[in-house]
LOPAFI-169155 format. One line per field, with one value per residue: residue number from 1; x, y, z of N, C-alpha, C, O in turn; residue in three letters. Coordinates in steps of 0.02 Angstrom, whole numbers, padded with zeros to 5 digits. Example, Ala and Ser with C-alpha at 12.3 -4.5 7.8 and 13.67 -1.06 7.14 Angstrom:
BEGIN
i	1|2
nX	00660|00642
nY	-00284|-00112
nZ	00390|00354
caX	00615|00684
caY	-00225|-00053
caZ	00390|00357
cX	00660|00645
cY	-00165|00002
cZ	00390|00394
oX	00712|00670
oY	-00166|00057
oZ	00423|00402
aa	ALA|SER
REM end
This chain:
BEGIN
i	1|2|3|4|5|6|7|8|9|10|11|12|13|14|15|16|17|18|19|20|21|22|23|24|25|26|27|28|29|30|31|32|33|34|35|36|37|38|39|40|41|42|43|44|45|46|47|48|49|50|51|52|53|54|55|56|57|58|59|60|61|62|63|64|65|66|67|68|69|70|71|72|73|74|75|76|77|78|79|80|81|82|83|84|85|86|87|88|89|90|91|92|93|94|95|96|97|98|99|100|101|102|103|104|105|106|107|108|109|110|111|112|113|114|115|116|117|118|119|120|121|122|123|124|125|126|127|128|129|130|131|132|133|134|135|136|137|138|139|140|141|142|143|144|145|146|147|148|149|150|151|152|153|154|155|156|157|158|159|160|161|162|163|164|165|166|167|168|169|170|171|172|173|174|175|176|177|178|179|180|181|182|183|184|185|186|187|188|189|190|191|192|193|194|195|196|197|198|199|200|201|202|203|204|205|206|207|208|209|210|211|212|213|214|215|216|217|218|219|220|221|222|223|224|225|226|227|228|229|230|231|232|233
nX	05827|05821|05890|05814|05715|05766|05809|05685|05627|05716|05682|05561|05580|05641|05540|05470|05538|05563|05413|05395|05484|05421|05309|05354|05396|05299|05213|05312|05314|05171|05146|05226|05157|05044|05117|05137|05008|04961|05043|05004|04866|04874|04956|04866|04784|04685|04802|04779|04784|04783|04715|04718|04565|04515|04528|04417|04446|04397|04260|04290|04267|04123|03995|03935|03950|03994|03975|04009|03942|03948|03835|03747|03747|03801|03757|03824|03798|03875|03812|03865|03991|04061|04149|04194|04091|03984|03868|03755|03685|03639|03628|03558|03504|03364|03347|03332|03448|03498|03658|03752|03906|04071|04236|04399|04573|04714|04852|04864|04738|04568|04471|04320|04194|04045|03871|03699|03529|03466|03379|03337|03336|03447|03536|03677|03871|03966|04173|04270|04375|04441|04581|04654|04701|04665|04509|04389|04370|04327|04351|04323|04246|04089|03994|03870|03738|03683|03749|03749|03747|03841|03993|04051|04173|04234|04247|04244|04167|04169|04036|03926|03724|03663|03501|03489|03399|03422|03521|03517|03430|03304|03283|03192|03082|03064|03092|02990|02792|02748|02669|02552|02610|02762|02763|02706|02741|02850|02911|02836|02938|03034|02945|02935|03060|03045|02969|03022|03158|03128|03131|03234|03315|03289|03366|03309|03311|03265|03178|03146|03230|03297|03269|03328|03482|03497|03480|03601|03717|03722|03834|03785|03675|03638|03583|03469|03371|03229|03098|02960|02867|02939|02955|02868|02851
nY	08899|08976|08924|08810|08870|08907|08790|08759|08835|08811|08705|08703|08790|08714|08617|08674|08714|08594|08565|08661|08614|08504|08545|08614|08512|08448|08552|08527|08399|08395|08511|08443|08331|08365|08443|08328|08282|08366|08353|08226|08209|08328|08258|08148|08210|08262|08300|08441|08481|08500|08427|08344|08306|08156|08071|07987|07907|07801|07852|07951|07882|07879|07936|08011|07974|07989|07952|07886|07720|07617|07603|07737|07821|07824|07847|07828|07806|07794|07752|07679|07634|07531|07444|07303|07314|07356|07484|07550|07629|07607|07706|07699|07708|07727|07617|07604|07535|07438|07391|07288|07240|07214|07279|07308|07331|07366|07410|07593|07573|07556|07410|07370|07263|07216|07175|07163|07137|07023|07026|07065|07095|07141|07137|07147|07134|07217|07264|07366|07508|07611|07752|07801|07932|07978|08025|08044|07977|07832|07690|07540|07372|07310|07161|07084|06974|06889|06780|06802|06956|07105|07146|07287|07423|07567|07723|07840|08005|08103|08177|08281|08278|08439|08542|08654|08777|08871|08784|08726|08717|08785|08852|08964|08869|08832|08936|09019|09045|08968|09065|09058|09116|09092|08994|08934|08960|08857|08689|08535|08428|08503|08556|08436|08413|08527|08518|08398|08431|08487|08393|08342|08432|08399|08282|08149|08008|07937|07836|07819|07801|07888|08002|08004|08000|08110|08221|08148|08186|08337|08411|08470|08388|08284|08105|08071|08015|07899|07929|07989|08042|08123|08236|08333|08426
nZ	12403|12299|12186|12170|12115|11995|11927|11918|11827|11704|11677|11649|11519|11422|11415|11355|11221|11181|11136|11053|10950|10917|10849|10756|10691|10656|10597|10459|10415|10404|10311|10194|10192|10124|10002|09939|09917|09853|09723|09685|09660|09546|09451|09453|09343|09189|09050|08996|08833|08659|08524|08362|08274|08250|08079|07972|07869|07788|07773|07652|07528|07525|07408|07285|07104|06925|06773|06592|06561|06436|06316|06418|06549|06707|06859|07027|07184|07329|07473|07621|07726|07821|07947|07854|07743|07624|07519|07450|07280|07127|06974|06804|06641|06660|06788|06944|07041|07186|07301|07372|07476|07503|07572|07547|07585|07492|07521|07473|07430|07396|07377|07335|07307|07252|07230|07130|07178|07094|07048|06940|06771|06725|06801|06891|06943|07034|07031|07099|07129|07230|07241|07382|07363|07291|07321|07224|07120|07017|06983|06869|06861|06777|06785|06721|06796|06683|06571|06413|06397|06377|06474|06563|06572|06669|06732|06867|06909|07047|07077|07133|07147|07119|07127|06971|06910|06832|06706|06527|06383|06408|06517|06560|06571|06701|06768|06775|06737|06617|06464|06325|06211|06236|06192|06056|05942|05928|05893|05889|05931|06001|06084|06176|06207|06297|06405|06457|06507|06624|06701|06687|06745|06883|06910|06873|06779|06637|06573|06403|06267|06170|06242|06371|06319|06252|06355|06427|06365|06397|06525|06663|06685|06798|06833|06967|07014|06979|07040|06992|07064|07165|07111|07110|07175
caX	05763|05841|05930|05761|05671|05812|05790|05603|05636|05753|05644|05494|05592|05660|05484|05447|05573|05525|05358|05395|05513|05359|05247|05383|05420|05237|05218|05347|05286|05102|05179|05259|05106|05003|05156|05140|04950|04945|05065|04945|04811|04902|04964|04815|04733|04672|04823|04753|04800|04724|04749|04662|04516|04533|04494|04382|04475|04337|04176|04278|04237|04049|03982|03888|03985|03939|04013|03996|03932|03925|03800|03717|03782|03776|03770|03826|03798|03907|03786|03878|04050|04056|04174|04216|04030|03970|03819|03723|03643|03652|03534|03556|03454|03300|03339|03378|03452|03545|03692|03766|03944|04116|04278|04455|04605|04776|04915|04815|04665|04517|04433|04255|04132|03983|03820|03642|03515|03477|03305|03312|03365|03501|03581|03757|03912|04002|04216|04303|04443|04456|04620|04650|04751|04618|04439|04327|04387|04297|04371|04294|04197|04014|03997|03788|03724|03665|03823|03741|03764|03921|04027|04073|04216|04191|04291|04178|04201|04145|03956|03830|03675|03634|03483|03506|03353|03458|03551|03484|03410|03243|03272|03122|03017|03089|03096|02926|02748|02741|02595|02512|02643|02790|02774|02648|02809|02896|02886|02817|02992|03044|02899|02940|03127|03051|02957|03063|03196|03124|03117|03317|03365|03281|03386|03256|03333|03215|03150|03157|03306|03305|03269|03421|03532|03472|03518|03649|03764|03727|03862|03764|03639|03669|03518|03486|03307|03183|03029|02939|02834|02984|02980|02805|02860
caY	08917|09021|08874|08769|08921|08921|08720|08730|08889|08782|08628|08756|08819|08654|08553|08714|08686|08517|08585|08705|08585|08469|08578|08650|08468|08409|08587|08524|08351|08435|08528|08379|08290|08443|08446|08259|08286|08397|08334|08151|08244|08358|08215|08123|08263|08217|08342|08482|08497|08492|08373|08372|08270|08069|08086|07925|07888|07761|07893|07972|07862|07883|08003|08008|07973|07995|07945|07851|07669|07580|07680|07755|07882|07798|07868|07786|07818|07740|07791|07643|07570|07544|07388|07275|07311|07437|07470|07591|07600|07654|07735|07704|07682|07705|07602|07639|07469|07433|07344|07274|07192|07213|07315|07287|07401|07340|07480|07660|07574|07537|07369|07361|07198|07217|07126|07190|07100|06982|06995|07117|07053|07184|07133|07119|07125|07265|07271|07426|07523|07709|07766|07845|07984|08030|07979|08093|07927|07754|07630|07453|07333|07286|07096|07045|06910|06859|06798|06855|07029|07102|07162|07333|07462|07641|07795|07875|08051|08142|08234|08288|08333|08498|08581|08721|08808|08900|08755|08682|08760|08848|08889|08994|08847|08806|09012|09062|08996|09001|09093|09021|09163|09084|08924|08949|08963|08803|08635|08464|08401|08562|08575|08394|08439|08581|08482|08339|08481|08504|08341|08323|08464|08376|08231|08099|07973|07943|07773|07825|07817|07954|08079|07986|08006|08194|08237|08143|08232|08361|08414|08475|08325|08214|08047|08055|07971|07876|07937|08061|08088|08159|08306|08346|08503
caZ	12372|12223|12153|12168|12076|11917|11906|11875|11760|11669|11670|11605|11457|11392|11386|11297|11161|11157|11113|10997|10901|10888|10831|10694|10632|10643|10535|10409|10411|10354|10241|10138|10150|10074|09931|09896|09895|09773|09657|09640|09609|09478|09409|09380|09307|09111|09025|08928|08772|08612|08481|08299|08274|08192|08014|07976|07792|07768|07761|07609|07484|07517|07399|07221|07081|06896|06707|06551|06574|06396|06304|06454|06585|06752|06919|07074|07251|07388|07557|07683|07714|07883|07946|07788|07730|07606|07527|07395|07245|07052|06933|06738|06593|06701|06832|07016|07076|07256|07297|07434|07461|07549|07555|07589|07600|07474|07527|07500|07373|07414|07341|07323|07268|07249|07194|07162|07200|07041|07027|06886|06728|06719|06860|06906|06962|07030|07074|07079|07163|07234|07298|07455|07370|07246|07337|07185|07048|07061|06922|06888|06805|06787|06756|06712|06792|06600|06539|06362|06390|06388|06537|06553|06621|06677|06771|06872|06947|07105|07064|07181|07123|07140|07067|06955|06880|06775|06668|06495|06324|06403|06583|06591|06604|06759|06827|06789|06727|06545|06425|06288|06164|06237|06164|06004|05879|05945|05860|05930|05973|06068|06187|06232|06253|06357|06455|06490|06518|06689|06747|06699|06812|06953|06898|06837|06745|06577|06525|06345|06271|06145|06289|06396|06270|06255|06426|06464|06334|06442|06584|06707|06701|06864|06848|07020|07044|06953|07036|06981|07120|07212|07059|07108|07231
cX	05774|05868|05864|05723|05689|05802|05723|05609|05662|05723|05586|05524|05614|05609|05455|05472|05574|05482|05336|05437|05456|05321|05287|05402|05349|05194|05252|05322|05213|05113|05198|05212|05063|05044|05123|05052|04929|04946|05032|04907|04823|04912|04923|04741|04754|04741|04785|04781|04770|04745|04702|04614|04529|04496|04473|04385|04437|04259|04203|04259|04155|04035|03939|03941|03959|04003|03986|04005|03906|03895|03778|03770|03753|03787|03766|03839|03814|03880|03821|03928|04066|04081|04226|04150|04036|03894|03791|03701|03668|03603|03577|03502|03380|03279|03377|03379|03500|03590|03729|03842|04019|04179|04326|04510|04668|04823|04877|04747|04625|04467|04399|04240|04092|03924|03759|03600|03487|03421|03272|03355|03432|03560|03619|03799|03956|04095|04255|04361|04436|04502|04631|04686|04715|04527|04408|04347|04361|04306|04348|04281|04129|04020|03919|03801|03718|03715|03819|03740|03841|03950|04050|04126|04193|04245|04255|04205|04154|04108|03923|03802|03668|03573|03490|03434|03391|03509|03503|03458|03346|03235|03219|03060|03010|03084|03027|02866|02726|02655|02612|02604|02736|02800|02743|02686|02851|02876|02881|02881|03034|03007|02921|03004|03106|03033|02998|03121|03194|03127|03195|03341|03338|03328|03352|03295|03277|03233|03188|03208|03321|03314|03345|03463|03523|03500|03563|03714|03778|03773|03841|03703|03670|03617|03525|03437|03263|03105|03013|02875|02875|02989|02918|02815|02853
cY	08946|08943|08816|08812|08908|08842|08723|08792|08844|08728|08657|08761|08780|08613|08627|08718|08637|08547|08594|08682|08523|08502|08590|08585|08441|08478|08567|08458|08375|08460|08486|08354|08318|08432|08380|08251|08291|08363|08251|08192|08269|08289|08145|08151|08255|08298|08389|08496|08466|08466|08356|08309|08209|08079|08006|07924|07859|07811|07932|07956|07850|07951|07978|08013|07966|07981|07895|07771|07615|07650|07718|07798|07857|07858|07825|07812|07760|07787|07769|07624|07569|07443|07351|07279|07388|07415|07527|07576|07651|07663|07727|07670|07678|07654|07612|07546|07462|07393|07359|07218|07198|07244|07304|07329|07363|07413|07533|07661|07506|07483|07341|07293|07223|07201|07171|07125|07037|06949|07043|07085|07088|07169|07126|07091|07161|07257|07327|07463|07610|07718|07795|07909|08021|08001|07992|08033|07865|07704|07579|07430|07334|07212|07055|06967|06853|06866|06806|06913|07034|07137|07250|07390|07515|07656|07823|07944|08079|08191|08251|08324|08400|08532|08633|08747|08852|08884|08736|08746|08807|08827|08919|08958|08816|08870|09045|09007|09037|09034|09053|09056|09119|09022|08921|08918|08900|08725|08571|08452|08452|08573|08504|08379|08468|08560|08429|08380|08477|08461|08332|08373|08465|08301|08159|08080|07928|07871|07784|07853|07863|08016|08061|08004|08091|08236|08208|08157|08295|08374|08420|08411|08272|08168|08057|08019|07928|07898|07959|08079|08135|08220|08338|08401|08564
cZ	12302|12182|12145|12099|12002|11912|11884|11820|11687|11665|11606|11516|11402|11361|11340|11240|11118|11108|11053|10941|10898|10838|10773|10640|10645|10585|10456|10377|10367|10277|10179|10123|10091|10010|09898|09883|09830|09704|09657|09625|09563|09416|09397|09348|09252|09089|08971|08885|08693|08537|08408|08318|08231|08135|07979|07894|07745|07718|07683|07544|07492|07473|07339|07148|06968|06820|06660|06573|06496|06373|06331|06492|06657|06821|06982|07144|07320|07481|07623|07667|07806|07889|07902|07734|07695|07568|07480|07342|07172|07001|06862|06703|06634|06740|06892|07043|07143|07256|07355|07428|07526|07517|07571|07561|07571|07463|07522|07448|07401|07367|07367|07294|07290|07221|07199|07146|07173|07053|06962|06838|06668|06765|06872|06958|06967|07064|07047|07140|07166|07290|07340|07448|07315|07261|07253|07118|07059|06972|06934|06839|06811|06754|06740|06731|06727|06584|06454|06343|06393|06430|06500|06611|06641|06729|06791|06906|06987|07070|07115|07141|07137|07090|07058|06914|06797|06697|06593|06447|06341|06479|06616|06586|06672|06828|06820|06736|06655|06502|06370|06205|06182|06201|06102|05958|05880|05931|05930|05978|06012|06115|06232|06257|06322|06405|06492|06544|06606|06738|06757|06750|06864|06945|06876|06778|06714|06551|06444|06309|06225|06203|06344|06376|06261|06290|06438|06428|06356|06498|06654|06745|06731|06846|06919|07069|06984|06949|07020|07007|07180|07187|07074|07165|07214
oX	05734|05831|05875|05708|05648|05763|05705|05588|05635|05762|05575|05494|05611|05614|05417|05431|05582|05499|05295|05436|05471|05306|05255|05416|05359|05154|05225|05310|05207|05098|05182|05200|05054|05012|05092|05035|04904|04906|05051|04912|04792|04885|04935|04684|04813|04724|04766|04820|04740|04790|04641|04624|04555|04437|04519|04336|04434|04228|04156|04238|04130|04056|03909|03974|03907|04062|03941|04058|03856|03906|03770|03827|03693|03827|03717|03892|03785|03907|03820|03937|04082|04055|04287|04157|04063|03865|03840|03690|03698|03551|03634|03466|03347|03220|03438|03333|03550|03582|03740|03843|04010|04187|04321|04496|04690|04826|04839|04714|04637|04430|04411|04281|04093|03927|03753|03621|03479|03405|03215|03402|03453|03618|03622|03785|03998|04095|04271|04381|04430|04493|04600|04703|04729|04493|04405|04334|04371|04269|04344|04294|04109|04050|03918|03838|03740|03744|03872|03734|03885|03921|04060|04118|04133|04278|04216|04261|04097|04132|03881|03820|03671|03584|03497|03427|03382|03528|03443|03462|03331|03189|03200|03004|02963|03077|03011|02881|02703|02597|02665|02635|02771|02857|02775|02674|02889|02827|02906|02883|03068|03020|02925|03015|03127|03065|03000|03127|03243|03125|03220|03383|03347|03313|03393|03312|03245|03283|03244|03228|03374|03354|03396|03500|03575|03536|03594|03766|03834|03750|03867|03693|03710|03574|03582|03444|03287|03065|03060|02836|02851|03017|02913|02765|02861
oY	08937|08929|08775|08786|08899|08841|08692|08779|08846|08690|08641|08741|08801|08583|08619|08725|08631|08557|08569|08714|08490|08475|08574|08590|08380|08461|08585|08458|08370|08441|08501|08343|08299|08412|08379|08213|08259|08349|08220|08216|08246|08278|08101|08132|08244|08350|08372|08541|08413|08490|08360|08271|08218|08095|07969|07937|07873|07806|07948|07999|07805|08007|07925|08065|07937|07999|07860|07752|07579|07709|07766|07807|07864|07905|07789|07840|07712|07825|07805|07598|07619|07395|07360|07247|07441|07362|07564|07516|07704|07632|07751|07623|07626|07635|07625|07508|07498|07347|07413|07169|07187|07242|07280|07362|07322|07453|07534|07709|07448|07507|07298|07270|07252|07221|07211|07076|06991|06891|07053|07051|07074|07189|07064|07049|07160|07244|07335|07433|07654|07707|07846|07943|08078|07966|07940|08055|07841|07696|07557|07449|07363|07206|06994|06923|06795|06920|06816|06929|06992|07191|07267|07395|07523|07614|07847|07942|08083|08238|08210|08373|08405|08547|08674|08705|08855|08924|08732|08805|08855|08792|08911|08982|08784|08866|09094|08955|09092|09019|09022|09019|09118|09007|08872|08862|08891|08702|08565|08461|08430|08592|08503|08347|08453|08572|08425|08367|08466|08473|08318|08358|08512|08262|08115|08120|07889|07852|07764|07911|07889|08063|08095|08033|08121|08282|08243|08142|08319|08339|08388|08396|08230|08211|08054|07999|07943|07896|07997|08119|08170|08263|08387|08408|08609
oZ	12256|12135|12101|12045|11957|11864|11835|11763|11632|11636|11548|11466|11344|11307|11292|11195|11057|11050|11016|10889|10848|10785|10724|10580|10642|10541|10404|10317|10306|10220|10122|10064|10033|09962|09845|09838|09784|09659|09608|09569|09516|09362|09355|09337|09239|09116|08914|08901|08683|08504|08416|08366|08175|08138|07963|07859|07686|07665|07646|07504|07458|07489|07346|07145|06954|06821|06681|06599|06500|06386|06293|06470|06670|06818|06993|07156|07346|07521|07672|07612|07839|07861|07907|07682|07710|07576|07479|07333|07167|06990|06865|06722|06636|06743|06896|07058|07136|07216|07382|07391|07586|07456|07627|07511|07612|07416|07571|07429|07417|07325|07409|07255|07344|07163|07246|07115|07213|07062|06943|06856|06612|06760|06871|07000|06922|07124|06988|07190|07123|07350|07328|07496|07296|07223|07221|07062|07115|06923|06992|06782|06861|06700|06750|06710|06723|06577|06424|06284|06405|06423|06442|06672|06636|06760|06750|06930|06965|07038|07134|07108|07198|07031|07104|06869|06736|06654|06607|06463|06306|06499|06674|06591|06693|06889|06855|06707|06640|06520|06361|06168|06132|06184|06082|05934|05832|05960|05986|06039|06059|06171|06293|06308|06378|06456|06553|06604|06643|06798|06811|06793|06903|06989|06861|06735|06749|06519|06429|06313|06241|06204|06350|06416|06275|06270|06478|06458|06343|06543|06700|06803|06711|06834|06941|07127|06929|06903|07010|06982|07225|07220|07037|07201|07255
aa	UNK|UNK|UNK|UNK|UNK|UNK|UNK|UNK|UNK|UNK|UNK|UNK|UNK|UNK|UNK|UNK|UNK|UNK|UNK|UNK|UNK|UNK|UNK|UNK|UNK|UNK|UNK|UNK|UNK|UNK|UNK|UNK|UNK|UNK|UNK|UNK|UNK|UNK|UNK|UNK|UNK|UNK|UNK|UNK|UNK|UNK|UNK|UNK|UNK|UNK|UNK|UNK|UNK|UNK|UNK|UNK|UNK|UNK|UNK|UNK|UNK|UNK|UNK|UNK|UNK|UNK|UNK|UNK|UNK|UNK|UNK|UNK|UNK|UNK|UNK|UNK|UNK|UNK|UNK|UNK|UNK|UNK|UNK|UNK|UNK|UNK|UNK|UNK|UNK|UNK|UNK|UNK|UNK|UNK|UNK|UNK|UNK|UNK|UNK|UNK|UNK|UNK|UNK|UNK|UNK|UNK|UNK|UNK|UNK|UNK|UNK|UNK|UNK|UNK|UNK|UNK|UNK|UNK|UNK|UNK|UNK|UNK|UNK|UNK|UNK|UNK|UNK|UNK|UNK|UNK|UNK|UNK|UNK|UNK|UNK|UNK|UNK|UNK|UNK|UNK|UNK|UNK|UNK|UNK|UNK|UNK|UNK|UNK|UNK|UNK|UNK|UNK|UNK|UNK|UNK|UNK|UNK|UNK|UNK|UNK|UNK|UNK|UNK|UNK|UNK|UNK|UNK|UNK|UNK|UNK|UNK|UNK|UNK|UNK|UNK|UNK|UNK|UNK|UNK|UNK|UNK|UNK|UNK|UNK|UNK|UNK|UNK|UNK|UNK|UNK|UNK|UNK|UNK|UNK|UNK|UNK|UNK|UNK|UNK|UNK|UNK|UNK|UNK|UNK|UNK|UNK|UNK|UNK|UNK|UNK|UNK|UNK|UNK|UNK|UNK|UNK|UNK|UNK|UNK|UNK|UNK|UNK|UNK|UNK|UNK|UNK|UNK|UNK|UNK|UNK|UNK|UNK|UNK
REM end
């Protein structure tokens, strides 16, 4: 009977070992899977780290650009280049004309064509070049449809308008609202300096070419519209 007793003791304690070595490698087993879980998920988690922003090389030659054009003082505004496509417009001599054309990229310079639209009897032919290591410079030609005019070069340099109230020979008709005493003493062709005065430091680019020529000897004078219902604020 004793020797029956210690056999099932010893039977007992064995399927219990069993057991408990299941349970410790179906623990370890878990375990591993849990590890190898993790690490997929870790690893296809987006890495954080932070990396500068793409600098779109293209958008810097958009801007407003401004210099001697022949006798005149042109200003040129490049608003679109987007693709091989660009696109803006230029104000001289009292006209604001558009132009539309295409761009292409030789080593770090940028060459422009461009046409406007050749229903004005000014109309051209724009190709020019701004390098990628100095955007604020725009070199070229102008070529007139009218091959009786004559073609012209130009250097243009990085302007924005800005207005200034404070630029130009009589400022204070621009900072306050003049009396009858301020002006009395001042000849014909000075009040219509003074007047015009105000229209140039909204940028209004002047038909008449005495007053053109006036202002655009001028430094601070950008052309930067035609209308002059836009000056009416």
């Amino acid at each position: 009977m004793r020797k029956i007793l210690l056999l099932l003791l010893a039977g007992s304690f064995l399927v219990s070992c069993k057991n408990d070595n299941k349970e410790e490698t179906k623990g370890l087993n878990d375990d591993l899977q849990s590890e190898k879980t993790e690490k997929a998920v870790t690893d296809n988690q987006p890495t954080n780290t932070t990396t500068d922003p793409v600098v779109n090389l293209v958008e810097k030659i958009l801007g407003s650009f401004v210099g001697p054009f022949g006798n005149n003082k042109i200003t040129m505004l490049i608003t679109k280049a987007e693709g091989d496509s660009i696109a803006g417009r230029t104000i001289v001599g009292g006209n604001n004309r558009p132009f539309a054309g295409t761009f292409s990229k030789a080593g770090s310079t940028y060459i422009i064509n461009a046409t406007e639209p050749g229903d004005d009897k000014d109309d051209g032919v724009f190709s020019f070049s701004i390098d990628e290591a100095n955007t604020d410079i725009v070199t070229g030609s102008w070529k007139p449809n009218n091959k009786a005019k004559p073609a012209k070069e130009y250097s243009l340099k990085r302007k924005t308008f800005e207005y200034n109230p404070n630029v130009g020979n009589y400022p204070q008709a621009s900072l306050r609202l003049l009396k009858a005493k301020d002006v009395e003493n001042e000849m014909k062709e000075d009040l219509e300096f003074m007047r015009n005065e105000i229209f140039a430091r909204h940028g209004y680019c002047f038909e008449r070419k005495h007053l053109r020529q006036q202002f655009e000897n001028e430094d601070w004078y950008v052309p930067n519209t035609v209308d002059i219902k836009r000056l009416s604020y």
